[in-house]
PATI-770627 format. One line per 4 residues: number of its first residue (from 0); their letters; for each residue y negated, z negated, x negated of C-alpha. Coordinates in steps of 0.25 Angstrom, whole numbers. Each point is the difference from the previous one (the first is absolute). Layout:
<atoms>
NUM) A) Y:Z:X; ...
</atoms>
This chain:
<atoms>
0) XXXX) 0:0:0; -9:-4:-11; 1:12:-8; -3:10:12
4) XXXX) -11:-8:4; -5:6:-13; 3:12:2; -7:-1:13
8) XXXX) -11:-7:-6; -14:5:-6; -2:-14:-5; 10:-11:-5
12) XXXX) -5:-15:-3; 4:-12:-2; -8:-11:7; -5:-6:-12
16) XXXX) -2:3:-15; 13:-4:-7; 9:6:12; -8:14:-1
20) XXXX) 3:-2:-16; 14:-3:5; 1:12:7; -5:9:-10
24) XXXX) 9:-7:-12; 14:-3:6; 2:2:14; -4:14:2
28) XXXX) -3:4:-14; 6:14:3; -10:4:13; -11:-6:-8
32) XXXX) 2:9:-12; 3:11:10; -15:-2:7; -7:-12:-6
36) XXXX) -13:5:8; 9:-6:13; -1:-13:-7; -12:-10:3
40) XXXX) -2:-14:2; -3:-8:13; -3:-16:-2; 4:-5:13
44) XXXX) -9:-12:2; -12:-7:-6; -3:-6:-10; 0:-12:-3
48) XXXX) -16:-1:-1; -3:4:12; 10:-6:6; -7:-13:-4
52) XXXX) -13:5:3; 5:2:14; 8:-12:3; -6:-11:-7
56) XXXX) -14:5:-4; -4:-16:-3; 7:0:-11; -2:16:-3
60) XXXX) -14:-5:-1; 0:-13:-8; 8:9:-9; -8:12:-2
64) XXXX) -12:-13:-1; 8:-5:-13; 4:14:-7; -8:8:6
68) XXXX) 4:15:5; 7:7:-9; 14:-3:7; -5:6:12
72) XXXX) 1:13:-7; 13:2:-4; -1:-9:-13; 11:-10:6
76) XXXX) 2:-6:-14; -14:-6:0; 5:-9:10; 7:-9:-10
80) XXXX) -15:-5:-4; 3:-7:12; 9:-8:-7; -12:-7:-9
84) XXXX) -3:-6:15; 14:-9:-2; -7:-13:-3; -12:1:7
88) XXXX) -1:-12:10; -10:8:8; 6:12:1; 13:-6:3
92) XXXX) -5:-7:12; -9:12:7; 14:7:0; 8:-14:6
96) XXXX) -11:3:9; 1:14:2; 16:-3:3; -3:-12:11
100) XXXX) -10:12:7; 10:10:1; 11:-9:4; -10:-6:13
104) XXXX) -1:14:2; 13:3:1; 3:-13:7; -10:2:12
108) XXXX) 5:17:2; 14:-7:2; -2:-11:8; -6:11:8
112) XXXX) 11:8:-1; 12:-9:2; -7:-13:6; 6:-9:-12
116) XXXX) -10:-9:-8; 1:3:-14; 0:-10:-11; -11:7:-10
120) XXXX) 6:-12:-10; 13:6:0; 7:12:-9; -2:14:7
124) XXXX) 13:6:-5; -2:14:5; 11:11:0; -4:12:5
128) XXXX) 11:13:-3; 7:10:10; 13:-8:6; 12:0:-9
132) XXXX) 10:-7:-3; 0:-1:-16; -14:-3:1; -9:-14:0
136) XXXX) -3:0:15; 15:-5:3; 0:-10:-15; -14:-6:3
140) XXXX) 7:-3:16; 12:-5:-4; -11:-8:-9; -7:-6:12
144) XXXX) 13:-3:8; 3:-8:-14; -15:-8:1; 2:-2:15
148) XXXX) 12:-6:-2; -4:-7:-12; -10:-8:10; 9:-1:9
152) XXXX) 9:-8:-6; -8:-8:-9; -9:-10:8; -4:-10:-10
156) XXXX) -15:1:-2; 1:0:-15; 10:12:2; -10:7:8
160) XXXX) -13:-3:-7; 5:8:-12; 3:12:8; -12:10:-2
164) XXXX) -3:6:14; 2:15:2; -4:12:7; 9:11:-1
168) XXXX) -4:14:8; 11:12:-2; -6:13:5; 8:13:-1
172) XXXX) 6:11:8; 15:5:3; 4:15:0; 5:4:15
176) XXXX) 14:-1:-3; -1:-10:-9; 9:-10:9; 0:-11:-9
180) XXXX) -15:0:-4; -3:-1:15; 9:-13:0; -6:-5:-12
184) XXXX) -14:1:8; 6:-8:11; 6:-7:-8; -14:-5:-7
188) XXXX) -8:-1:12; 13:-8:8; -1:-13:-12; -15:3:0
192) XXXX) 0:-4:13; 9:-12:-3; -7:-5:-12; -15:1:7
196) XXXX) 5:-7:13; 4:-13:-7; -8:-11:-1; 7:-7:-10
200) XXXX) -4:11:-10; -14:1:4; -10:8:-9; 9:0:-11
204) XXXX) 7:10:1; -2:13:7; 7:14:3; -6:13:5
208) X) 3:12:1
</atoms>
């Protein structure tokens, strides 16, 4: 299929740099000798910059504030002069502030969501990846069934002081006719339902889906 697709192709990429290099090199070193003007590259994504830029720009901008801009434009290396910032008392506390402001702003858009109060206190363990079964959305599950039970079961207050409170929020999607992805999405939302229903656990741990 691969090598027809080729043929019947007036361009050929790969979705990033080292799979169109890949392309051209080992897996389809023939065509690409045969018509190396098919051959282009395609990054599939953004970069990691404007990612930023875009999703957090408090700390985008507190950033550019202690390098300056050079980053911005392509020169990714200049951002270990961020790395000078380690040590710096001030610094590090407008990012522990930049961190609390987006966790509120991500604790009100779910309570508004789901109707569940957030502990802005507690770890956000975030997995967010297409259903499978190999992958972190079923581990980081099995995970919170671990925790719940953990709570469940240990009732001293000493036990349940030293427990650090956690938010875990899986996010993800199953291919239609992917039968076992669908279940593990019931599946998650089924013990969310249970974890977030019981009083004994309270704000310190919580599951969405």
């Amino acid at each position: 299929m691969a090598y027809l697709s080729i043929i019947g192709s007036h361009t050929v990429n790969g979705v990033a740099q080292i799979h169109s290099k890949l392309l051209r090199e080992s897996m389809f070193k023939d065509f690409y000798e045969l018509t190396p003007e098919k051959f282009q590259n395609k990054t599939n994504g953004v970069t990691f910059r404007r990612w930023l830029a875009l999703c957090n720009p408090d700390l985008f901008s507190l950033i550019v504030e202690c390098i300056g801009e050079q980053f911005i434009r392509n020169d990714y290396q200049s951002l270990q002069l961020f790395h000078r910032y380690a040590s710096d008392k001030n610094i590090l506390s407008r990012i522990q502030q930049i961190k609390i402001k987006n966790k509120l702003r991500l604790a009100r858009m779910l309570e508004d969501e789901y109707h569940i109060d957030i502990n802005v206190e507690s770890i956000f363990d975030v997995q967010i990846k297409r259903i499978h079964e190999y992958k972190r959305a079923l581990l980081c599950l099995l995970h919170a069934i671990t925790l719940y039970n953990r709570l469940k079961n240990d009732r001293g207050e000493n036990k349940q002081s030293s427990f650090v409170p956690r938010t875990i929020i899986i996010g993800g999607k199953a291919a239609p006719g992917y039968a076992i992805a669908k279940k593990i999405i019931k599946l998650i939302n089924d013990i969310a339902l249970v974890i977030n229903s019981d009083p004994h656990i309270g704000n310190r741990l919580k599951l969405l889906f």
